[in-house]
VOGU-3710 file (C-alpha; in Angstrom, 3 decimals, decimal comma):
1> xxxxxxxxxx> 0,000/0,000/0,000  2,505/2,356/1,322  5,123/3,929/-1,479  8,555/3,966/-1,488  9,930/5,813/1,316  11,202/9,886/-0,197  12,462/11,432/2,563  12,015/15,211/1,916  16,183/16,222/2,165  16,892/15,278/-1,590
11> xxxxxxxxxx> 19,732/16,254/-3,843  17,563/17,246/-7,075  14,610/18,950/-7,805  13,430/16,717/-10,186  11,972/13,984/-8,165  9,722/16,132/-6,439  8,572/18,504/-9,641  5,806/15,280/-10,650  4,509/15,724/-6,733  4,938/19,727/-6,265
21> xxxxxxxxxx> 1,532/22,172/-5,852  -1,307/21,769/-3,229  -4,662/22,717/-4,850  -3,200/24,145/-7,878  -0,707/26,485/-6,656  2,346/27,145/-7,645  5,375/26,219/-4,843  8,379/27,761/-3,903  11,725/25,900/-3,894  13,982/25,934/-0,838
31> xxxxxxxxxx> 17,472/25,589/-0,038  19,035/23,807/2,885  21,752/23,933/4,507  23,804/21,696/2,460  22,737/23,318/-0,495  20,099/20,417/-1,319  16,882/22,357/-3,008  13,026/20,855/-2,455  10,034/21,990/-2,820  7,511/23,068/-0,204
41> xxxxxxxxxx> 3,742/23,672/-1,165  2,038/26,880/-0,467  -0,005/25,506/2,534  2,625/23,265/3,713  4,551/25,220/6,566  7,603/23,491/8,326  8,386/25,090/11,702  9,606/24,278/15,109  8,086/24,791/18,609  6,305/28,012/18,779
51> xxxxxxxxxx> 6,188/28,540/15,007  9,925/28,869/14,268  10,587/28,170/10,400  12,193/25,160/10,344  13,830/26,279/6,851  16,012/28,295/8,319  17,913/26,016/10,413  18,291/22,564/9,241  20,539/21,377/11,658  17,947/19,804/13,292
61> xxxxxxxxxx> 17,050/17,530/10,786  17,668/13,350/10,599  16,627/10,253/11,561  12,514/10,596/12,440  12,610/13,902/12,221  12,993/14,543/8,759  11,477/16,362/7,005  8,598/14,962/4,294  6,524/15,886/1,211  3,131/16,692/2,822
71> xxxxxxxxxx> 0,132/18,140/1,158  -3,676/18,257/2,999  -6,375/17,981/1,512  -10,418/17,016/2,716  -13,280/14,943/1,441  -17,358/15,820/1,152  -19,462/12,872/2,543  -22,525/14,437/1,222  -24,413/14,256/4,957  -24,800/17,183/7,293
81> xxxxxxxxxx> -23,067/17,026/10,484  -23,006/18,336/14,466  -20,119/17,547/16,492  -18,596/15,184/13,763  -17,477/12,002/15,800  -15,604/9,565/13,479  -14,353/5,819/14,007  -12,218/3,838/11,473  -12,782/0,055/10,855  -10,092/-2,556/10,088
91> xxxxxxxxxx> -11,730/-2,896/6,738  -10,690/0,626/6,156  -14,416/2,168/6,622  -14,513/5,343/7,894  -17,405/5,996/10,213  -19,424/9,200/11,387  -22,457/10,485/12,746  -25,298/12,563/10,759  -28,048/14,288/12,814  -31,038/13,977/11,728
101> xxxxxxxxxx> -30,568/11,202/8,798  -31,143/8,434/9,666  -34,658/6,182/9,208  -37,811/8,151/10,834  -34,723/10,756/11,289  -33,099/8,849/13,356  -28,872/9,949/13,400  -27,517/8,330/10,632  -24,033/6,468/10,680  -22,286/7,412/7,666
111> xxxxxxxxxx> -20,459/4,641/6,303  -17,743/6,074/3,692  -15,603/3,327/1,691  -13,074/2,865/-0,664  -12,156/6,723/1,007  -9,205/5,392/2,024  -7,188/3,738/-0,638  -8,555/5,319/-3,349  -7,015/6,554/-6,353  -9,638/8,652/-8,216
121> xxxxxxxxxx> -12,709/10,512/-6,613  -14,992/8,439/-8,344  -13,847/5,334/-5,911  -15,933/6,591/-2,820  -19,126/6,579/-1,496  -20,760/7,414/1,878  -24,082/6,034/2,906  -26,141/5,826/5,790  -25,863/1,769/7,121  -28,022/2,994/10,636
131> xxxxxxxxxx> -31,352/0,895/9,764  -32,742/-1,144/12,669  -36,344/-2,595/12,329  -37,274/0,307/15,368  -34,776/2,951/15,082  -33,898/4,608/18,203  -35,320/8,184/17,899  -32,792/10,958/17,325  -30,495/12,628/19,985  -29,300/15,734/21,232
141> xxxxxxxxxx> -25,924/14,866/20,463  -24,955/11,591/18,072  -21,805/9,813/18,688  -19,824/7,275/17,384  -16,861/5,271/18,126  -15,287/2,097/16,409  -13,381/-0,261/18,996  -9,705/-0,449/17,580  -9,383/-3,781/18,866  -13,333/-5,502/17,563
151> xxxxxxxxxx> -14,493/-3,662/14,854  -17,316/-3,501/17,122  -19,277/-0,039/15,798  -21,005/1,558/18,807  -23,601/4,258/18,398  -24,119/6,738/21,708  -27,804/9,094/21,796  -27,726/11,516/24,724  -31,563/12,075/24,749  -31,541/15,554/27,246
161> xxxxxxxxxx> -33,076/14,547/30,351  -34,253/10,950/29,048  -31,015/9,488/29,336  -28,664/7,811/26,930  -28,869/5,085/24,964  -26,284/2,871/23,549  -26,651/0,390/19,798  -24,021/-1,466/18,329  -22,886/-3,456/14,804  -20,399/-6,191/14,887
171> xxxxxxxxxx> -20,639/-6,385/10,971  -19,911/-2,712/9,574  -23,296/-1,573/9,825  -25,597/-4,495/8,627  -27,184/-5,202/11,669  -27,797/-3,518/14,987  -28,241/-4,633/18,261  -29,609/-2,661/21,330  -30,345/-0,055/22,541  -29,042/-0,352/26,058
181> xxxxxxxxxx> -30,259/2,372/28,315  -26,747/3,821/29,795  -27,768/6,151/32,256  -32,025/7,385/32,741  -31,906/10,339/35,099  -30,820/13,971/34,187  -27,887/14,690/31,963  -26,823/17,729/30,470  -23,793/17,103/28,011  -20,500/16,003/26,287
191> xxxxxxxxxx> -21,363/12,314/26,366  -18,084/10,446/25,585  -17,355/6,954/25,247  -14,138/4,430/24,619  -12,935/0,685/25,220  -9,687/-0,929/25,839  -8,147/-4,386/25,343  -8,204/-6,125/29,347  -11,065/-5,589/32,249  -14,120/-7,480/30,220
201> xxxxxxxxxx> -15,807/-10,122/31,759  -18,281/-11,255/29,225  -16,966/-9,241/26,213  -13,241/-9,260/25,115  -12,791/-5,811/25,920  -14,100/-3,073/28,609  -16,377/-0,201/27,768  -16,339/2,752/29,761  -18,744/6,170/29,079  -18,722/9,809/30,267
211> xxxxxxxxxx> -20,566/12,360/30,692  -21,583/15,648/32,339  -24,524/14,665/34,564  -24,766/17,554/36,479  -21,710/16,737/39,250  -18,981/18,544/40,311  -17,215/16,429/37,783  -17,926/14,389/35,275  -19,666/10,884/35,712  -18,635/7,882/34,620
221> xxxxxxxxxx> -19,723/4,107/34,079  -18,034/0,828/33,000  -19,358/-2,113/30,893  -18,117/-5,642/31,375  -20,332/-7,104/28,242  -19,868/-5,227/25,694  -22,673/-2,229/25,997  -25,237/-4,608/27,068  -25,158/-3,602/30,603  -23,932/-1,045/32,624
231> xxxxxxxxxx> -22,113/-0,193/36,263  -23,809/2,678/38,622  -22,482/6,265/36,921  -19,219/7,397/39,502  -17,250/9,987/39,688  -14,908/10,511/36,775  -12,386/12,268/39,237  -11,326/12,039/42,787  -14,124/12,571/44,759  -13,208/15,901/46,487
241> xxxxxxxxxx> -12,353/17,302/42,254  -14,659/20,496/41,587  -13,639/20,086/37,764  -16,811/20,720/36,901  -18,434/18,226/34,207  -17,581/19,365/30,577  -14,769/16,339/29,461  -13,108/15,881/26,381  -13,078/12,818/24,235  -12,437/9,433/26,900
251> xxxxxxxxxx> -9,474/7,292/25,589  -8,852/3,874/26,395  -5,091/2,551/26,057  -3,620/-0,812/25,130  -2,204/-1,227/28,674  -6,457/-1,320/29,550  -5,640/2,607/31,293  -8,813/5,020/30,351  -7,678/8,593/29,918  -9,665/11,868/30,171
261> xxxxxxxxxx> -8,667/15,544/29,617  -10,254/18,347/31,585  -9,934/21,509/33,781  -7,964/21,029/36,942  -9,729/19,897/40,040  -8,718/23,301/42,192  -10,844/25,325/38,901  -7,296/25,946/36,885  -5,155/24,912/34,295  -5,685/21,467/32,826
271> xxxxxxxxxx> -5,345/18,356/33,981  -5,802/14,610/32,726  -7,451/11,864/34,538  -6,393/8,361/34,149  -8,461/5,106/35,434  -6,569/1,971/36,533  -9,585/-0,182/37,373  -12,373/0,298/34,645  -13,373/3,629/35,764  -14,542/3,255/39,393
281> xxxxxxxxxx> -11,381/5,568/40,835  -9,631/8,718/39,016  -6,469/9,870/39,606  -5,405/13,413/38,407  -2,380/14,286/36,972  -1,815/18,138/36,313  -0,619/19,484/32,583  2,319/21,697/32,146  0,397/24,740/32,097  2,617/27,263/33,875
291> xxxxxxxxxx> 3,527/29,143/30,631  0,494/28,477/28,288  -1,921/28,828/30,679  -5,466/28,419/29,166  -7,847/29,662/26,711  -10,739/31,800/28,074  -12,718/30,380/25,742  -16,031/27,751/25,085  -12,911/24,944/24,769  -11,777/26,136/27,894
301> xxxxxxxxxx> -12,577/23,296/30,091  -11,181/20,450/27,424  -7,348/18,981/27,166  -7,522/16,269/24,375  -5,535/12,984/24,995  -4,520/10,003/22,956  -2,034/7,283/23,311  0,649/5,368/21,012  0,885/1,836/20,360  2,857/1,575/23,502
311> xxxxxxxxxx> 1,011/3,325/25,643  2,466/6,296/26,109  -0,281/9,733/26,606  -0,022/12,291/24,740  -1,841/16,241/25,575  -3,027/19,292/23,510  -4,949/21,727/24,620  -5,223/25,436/23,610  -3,274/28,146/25,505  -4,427/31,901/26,675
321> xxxxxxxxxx> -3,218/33,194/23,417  -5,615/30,696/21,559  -2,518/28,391/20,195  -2,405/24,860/20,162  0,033/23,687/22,636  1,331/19,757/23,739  3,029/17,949/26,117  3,645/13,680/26,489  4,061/11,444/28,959  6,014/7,758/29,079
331> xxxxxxxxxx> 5,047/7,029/32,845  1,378/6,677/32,295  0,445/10,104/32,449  2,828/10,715/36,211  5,015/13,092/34,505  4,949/15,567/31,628  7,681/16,697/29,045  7,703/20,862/29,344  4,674/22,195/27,207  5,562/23,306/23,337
341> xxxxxxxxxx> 3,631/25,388/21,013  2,781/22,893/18,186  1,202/25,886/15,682  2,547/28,018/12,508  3,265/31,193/13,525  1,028/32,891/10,606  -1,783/32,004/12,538  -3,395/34,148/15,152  -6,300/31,911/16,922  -7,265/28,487/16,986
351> xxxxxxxxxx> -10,072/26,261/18,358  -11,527/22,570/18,392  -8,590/20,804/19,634  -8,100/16,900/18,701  -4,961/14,685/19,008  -4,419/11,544/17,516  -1,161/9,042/17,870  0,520/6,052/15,821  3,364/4,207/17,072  5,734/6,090/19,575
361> xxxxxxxxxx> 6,457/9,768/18,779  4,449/10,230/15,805  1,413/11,924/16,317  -0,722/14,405/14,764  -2,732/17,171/15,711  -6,522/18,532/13,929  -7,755/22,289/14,699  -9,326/24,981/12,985  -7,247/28,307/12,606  -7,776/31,667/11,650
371> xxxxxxxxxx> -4,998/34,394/10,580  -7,488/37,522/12,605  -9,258/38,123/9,557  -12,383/36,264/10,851  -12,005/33,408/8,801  -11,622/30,116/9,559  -9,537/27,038/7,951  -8,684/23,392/9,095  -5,305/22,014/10,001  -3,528/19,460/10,523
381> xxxxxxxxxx> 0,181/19,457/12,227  2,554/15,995/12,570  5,246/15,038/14,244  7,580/11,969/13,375  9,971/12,426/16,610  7,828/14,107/19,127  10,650/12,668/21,688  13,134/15,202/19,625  15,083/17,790/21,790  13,651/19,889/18,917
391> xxxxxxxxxx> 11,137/17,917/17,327  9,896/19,214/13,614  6,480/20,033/12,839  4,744/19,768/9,748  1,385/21,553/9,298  -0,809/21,631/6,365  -4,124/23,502/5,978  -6,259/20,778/4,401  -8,863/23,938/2,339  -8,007/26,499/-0,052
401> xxxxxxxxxx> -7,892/30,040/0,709  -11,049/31,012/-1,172  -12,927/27,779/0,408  -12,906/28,432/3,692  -14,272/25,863/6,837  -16,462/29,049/8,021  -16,213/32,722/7,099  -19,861/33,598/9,095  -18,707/33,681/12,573  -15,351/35,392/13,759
411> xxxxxxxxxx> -15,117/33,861/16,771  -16,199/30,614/15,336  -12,995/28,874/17,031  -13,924/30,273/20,465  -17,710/28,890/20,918  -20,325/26,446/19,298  -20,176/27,137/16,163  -22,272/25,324/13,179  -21,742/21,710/12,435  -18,940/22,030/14,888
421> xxxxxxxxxx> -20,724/21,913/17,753  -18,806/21,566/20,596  -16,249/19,395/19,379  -14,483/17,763/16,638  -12,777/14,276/16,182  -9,400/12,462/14,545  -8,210/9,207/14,170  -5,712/7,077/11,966  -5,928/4,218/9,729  -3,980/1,289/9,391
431> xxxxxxxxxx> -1,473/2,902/7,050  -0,638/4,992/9,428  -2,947/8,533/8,000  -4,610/11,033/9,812  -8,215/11,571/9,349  -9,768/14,369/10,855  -13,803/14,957/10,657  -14,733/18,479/10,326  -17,829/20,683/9,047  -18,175/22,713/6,299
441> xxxxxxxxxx> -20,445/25,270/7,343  -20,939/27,749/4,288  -22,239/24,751/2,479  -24,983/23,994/5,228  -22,588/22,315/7,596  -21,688/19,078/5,455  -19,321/16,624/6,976  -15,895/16,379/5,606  -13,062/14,547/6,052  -9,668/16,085/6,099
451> xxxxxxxxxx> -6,350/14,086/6,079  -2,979/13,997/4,177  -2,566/14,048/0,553  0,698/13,250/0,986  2,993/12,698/4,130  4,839/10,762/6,724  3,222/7,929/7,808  2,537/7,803/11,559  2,986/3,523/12,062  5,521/0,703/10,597
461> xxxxxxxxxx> 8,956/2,185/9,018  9,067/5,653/8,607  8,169/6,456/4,811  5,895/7,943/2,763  2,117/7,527/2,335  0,184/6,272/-0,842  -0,923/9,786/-2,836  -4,541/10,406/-2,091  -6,100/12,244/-5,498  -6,931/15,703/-4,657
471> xxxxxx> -10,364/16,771/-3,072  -11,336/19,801/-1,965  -14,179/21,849/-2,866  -14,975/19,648/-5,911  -16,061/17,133/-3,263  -18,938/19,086/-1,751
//
């Protein structure tokens, strides 16, 4: 699947000419410090911490943290979307919720294949495969999640103050089973849920959910068969925390941890909660927030986690100057390497963070931007050696300039905003690309999905991923 590996330092021009130009555009060639020229695409930007041109100083350069021919681009699915959740099967489905579109308009789950290893635009389709004989009636909120270790395809409703209720498909969508009633006294919001590989009694892996059920932190509740059943909702925090209940996307790890991102217990800063036993104790373990601090914003209250294949934990959340900022952890989330800014420096605001991570020290990072102008863009920044003393950072904006994400609402980063909703989602396929479900709001808030063109792969042998053709507003 994957091509030959091209690492970006190359000694002629050539090789890259048949590659060079991201929607069209002309590039601009660049010289390194050995005198080697390549090319680098127009929204391509290679920088260090805190937005520091990486062009300019090479030195840095070698081993997993070279430098690679990257290009974004995005996808239309054709569906609307609210707070685009996404999931990725083994059989290289992607997965997402519509509101609204589903049978007796019911939330769809938008099944989009052939997206993945395609090599025209013509090879894929998305289509709703939600279609139970008594569909569950729509939700507030939809959300979806794929198990990385079943396949197993589960669909969460928050239904206000009737509860939530939880269906699943063991075969991509053909058939559902459920619903499962997960919790059925008040909840507000920000329903999350994940699984991870040990703790299952009568399913092979353990299923834990979270939500804001008006607590002084979040509430949480563990199943041991598979969604079937469910554990009394506990605290998703120690239980002295006054975090408050808003919590970003749950994460479960391969070493069976569960991970949470969230305001600190004391009201401050950010902090992420981990779960040793299935979710019936939290620990909290503070971010490195002394010299972001934190956005006074609507995404104030999240820090987004993931882990790598070997478990390490991995942080972004968005400083008080509305940049996206990250910090890891190979102890299980007990210490924290010092915070970096992960962001181009043309960029003067961001929102919607989401993190995603491969095998160790590659991981990549999905937000919308703006440049102050009011208008709003999607991104997506990688790293190959986040372990690096000075790790390089490769960030592509995955729209053209004159299509923009949303160009309605100038503060569109900072708050709710359209299909957006309160949150966004990322994950990666088996290749080893990012995928990153967003919302095109100036065409009525369709779901997209934005990824890599071209790029570093994030698993296996560093090298370079398949070319995807290029998408864009053609798609919508």
């Amino acid at each position: 699947m994957k091509s030959k590996p091209m690492a970006f330092l190359i000694t002629t021009l050539i090789a890259l000419m048949p590659m060079a130009g991201c929607f069209g555009t002309p590039d601009t060639g660049e010289m390194d410090d050995e005198g080697n020229m390549f090319e680098v695409g127009e929204l391509t930007w290679y920088h260090y911490p805190d937005g520091i041109n990486a062009l300019n100083n090479t030195t840095a350069f070698g081993g997993l943290n070279t430098p690679f021919y990257t290009t974004g681009t995005y996808y239309g699915t054709g569906f609307s979307t609210f707070e685009p959740t996404m999931g990725i099967t083994s059989t290289d489905n992607i997965y997402f919720t519509s509101y609204g579109n589903g049978p007796q308009g019911s939330t769809a789950i938008v099944q989009c294949t052939s997206m993945i290893e395609m090599t025209s635009l013509s090879d894929f389709s998305c289509q709703n495969v939600y279609g139970p004989v008594l569909p569950v009636a729509n939700s507030n909120d939809p959300y979806v999640y794929v198990d990385p270790w079943t396949d197993r395809i589960m669909k969460f409703d928050m239904h206000a103050l009737l509860g939530m209720t939880v269906e699943w498909s063991d075969d991509e969508g053909d058939s559902w089973f459920g619903p499962s009633v997960a919790t059925s006294y008040s909840v507000q919001d920000h329903q999350t849920i994940a699984s991870s590989p040990y703790g299952g009694i009568l399913h092979e892996t353990l299923w834990v959910f979270c939500i804001n059920g008006n607590w002084f932190a979040p509430l949480c509740s563990q199943s041991q068969d598979g969604g079937l059943t469910w554990g009394p909702e506990l605290p998703g925090a120690p239980v002295d925390c006054q975090s408050g209940g808003l919590s970003a996307h749950l994460i479960g790890a391969d070493n069976g941890n569960f991970y949470r991102g969230q305001t600190g217990c004391d009201g401050t800063g950010y902090s992420m909660y981990k779960t040793e036993d299935g979710a019936l104790t939290w620990t909290e373990h503070v971010l490195p927030t002394e010299v972001s601090g934190t956005a006074d914003t609507w995404n104030a209250e999240e820090a987004q986690v993931d882990t790598d294949s070997e478990s390490n934990v991995y942080a972004m959340w968005m400083g008080n100057d509305n940049m996206p900022y990250f910090s890891y952890s190979v102890d299980d989330a007990n210490t924290w390497s010092d915070a970096i800014m992960v962001g181009p420096n043309h960029l003067e605001g961001t929102g919607f963070p989401v993190i995603i991570a491969g095998d160790p020290g590659r991981v990549a990072f999905g937000y919308i931007g703006t440049e102050g102008d009011g208008v709003w863009h999607g991104y997506i920044s990688v790293i190959t050696d986040a372990f690096n003393e000075t790790p390089l950072i490769t960030t592509v904006q995955v729209n053209a300039p004159e299509d923009p994400l949303d160009n309605a609402s100038p503060t569109c980063g900072y708050e709710r905003c359209g299909g957006f909703g309160d949150f966004i989602d990322m994950q990666i396929d088996a290749y080893g690309r990012p995928w990153l479900s967003l919302s095109h709001n100036p065409s009525g808030d369709t779901g997209i999905m934005g990824t890599l063109m071209a790029g570093p792969t994030l698993v296996g042998n560093l090298s370079d991923l398949a070319m995807l053709p290029e998408g864009g507003a053609q798609t919508i």
